[in-house]
C-alpha positions as a printed Julia matrix, in Angstrom:
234×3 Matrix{Float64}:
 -16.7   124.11   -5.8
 -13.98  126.65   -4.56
 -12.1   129.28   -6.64
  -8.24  128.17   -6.76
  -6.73  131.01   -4.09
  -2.98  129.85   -4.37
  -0.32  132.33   -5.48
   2.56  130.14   -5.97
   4.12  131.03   -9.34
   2.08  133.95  -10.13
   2.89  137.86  -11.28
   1.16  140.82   -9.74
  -0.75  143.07  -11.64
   0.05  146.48  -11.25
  -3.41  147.97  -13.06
  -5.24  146.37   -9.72
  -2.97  148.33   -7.36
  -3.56  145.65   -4.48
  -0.58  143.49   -5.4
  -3.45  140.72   -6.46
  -1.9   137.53   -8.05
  -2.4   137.01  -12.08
  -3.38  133.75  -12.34
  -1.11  131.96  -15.39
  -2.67  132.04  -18.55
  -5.43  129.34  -18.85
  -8.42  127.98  -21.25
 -10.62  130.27  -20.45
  -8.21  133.09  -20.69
  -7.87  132.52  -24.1
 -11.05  132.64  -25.18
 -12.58  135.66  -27.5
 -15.67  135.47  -28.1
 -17.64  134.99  -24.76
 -20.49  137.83  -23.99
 -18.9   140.44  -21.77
 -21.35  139.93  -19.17
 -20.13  136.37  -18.58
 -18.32  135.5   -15.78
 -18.23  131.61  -15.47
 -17.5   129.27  -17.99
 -17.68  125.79  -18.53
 -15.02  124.48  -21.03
 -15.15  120.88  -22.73
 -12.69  119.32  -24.98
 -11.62  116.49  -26.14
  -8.13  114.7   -28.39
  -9.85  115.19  -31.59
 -12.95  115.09  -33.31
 -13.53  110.82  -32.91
 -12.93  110.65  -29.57
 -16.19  109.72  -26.82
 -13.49  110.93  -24.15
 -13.64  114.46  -23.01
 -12.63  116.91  -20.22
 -14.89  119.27  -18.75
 -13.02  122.65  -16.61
 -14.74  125.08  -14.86
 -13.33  129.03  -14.52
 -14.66  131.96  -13.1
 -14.24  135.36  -13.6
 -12.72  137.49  -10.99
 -10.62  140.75  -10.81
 -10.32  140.98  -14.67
  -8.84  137.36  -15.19
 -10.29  133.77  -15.72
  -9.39  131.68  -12.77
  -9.95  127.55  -12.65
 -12.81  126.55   -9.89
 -12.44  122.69   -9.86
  -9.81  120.16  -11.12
 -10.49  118.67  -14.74
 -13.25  116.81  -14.54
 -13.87  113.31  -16.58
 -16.51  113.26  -19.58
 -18.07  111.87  -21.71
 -19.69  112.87  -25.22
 -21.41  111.72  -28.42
 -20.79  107.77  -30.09
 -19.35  109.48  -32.63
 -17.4   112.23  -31.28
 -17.75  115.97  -32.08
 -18.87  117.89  -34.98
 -19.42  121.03  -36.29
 -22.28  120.45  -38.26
 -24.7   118.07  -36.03
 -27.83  116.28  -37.33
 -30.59  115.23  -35.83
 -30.2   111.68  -34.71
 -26.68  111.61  -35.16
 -25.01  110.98  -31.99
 -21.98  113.62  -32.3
 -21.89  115.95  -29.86
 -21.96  119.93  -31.28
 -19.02  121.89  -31.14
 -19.39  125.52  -30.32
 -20.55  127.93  -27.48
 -23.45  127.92  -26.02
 -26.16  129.09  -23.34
 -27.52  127.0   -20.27
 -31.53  126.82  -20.57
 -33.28  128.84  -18.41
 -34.59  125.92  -16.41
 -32.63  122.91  -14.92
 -34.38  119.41  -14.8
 -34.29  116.16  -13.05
 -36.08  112.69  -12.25
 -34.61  113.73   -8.69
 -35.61  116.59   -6.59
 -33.58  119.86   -6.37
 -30.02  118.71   -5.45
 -29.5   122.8    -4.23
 -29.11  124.72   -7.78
 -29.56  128.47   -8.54
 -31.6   128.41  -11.63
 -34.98  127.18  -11.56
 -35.9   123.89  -11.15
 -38.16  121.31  -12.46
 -38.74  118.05  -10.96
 -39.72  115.67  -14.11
 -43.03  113.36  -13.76
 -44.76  110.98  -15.59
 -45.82  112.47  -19.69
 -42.25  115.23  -19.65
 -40.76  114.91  -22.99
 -38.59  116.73  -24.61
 -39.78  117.62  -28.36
 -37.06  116.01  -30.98
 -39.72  115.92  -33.71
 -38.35  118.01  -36.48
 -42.08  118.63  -37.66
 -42.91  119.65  -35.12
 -43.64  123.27  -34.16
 -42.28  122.41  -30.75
 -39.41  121.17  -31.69
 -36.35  121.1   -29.46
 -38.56  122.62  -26.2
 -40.23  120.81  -23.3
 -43.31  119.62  -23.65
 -45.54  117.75  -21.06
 -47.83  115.68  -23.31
 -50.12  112.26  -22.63
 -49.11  111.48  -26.32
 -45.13  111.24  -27.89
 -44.48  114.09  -29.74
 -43.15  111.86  -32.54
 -39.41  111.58  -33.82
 -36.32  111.01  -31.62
 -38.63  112.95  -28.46
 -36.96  111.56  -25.23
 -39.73  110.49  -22.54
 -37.29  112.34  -19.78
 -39.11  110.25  -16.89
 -37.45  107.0   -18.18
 -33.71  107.87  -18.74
 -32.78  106.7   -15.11
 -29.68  107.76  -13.8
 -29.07  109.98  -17.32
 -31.46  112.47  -16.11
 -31.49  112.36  -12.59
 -30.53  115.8   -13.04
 -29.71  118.06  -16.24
 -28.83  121.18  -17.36
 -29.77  122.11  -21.16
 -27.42  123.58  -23.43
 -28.88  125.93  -26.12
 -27.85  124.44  -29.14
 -30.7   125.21  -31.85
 -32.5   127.3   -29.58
 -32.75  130.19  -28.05
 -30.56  132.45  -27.59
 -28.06  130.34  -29.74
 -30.3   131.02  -32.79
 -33.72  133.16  -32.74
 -35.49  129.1   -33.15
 -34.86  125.54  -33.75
 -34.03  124.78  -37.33
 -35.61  121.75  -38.2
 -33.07  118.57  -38.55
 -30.31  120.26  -36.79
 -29.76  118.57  -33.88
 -31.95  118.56  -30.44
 -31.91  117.28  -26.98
 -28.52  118.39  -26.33
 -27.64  118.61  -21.91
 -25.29  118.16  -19.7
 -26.54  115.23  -17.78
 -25.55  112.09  -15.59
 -23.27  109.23  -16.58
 -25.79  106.45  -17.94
 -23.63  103.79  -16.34
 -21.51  103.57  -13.7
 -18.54  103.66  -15.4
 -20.04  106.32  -18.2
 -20.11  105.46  -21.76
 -20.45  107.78  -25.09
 -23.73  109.41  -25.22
 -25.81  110.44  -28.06
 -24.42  113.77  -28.31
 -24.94  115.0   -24.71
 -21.86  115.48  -22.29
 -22.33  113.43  -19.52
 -20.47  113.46  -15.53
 -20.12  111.28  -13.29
 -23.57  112.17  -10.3
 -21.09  113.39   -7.96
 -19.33  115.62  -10.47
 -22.11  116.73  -12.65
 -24.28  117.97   -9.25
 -21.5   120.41   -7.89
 -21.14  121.73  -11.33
 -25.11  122.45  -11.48
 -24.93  123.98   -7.89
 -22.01  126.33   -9.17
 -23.71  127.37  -12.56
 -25.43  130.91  -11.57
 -27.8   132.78  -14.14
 -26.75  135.99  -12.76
 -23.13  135.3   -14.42
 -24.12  134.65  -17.84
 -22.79  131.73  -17.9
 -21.33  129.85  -21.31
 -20.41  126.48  -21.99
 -17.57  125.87  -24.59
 -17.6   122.06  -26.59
 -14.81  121.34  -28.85
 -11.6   119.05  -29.68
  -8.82  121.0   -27.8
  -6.99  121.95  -30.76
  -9.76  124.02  -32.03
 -10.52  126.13  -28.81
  -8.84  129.04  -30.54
 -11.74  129.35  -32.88
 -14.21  130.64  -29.75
């Protein structure tokens, strides 16, 4: 994915002293609540709270200013849509802003990404027992840790390769609160032609890898999910 480098339309800023172009005011420009270390962001949003449909944009920040990386890219999210206060077992996807896990996953190996990655074999869950003291974590296991707990070596193409976003976990909130939601990535398409997921947001393979090959832990980077018309909150 390539920063936009196009000047057409654009002021100067005078504070650089290099005559570098301002890029228009975007997205990610308006956003106010992102840690200042972070310098790529991921934003998705969709036409209201009921929609499955989303968009998912990608910025970058460079020389004081938010500047696009790809095109809008096609989405999907939860059966039944967004919401700000997500269950467990609900399949609304959780509005808000959010961390990428620490480690990327996949059924596949390494498709090229900069965070760590872990290729997922036979007995991977991931823990969506609320009773469980490891709730909401990965957990290799011979037994199911009970609940919703996904067996991640059987959701072929979903999890051909995902990135986990930190909702009910660390460093969202200090640890899971039980019933609040869990299992929440940004995975494959489980169809061809994508369909709602069950509270994921979910690419298209081709899509979803160059994102994961752009996402860099040295930039902080956030991920913003919400119906458009409430980006202003973050």
């Amino acid at each position: 994915m390539r920063t936009s480098s196009g000047t057409d339309g654009r002021d100067t800023d005078p504070a650089a002293g290099r005559g570098r172009p301002v890029p228009p005011p975007n997205r990610a420009s308006r956003l106010t609540t992102l840690p200042a270390a972070s310098r790529q962001v991921v934003i998705v949003t969709g036409s209201g709270y009921s929609t499955t449909y989303a968009t998912l944009e990608t910025f970058h920040r460079a020389g004081g200013h938010w500047v696009p990386v790809s095109a809008p890219l096609p989405a999907r999210v939860g059966a039944k849509g967004f919401s700000d206060h997500h269950t467990e077992g609900v399949a609304t996807t959780p509005t808000g802003v959010y961390a990428f896990g620490p480690t990327m996953y996949g059924i596949a190996a390494d498709p090229g990404v900069r965070f760590p990655y872990h290729r997922v074999v036979t007995n991977d869950w991931w823990n969506e027992n609320p009773d469980s003291p490891a709730y909401n974590t990965f957990q290799h296991s011979t037994t199911n840790p009970g609940g919703y707990s996904e067996a991640l070596w059987r959701e072929v193409p979903a999890y051909t390769h995902f990135a986990v976003i930190t909702y009910n976990m660390p460093p969202t909130v200090p640890k899971p609160v039980p019933d609040a939601g869990s299992g929440i990535f940004l995975h494959e398409f489980s169809t061809p032609a994508g369909g709602p997921t069950a509270g994921c947001v979910s690419l298209s393979h081709a899509d979803l890898v160059s994102v994961l090959r752009w996402l860099d832990p040295r930039y902080a980077p956030r991920i913003v999910i919400c119906p458009a018309a409430n980006l202003g909150r973050y």
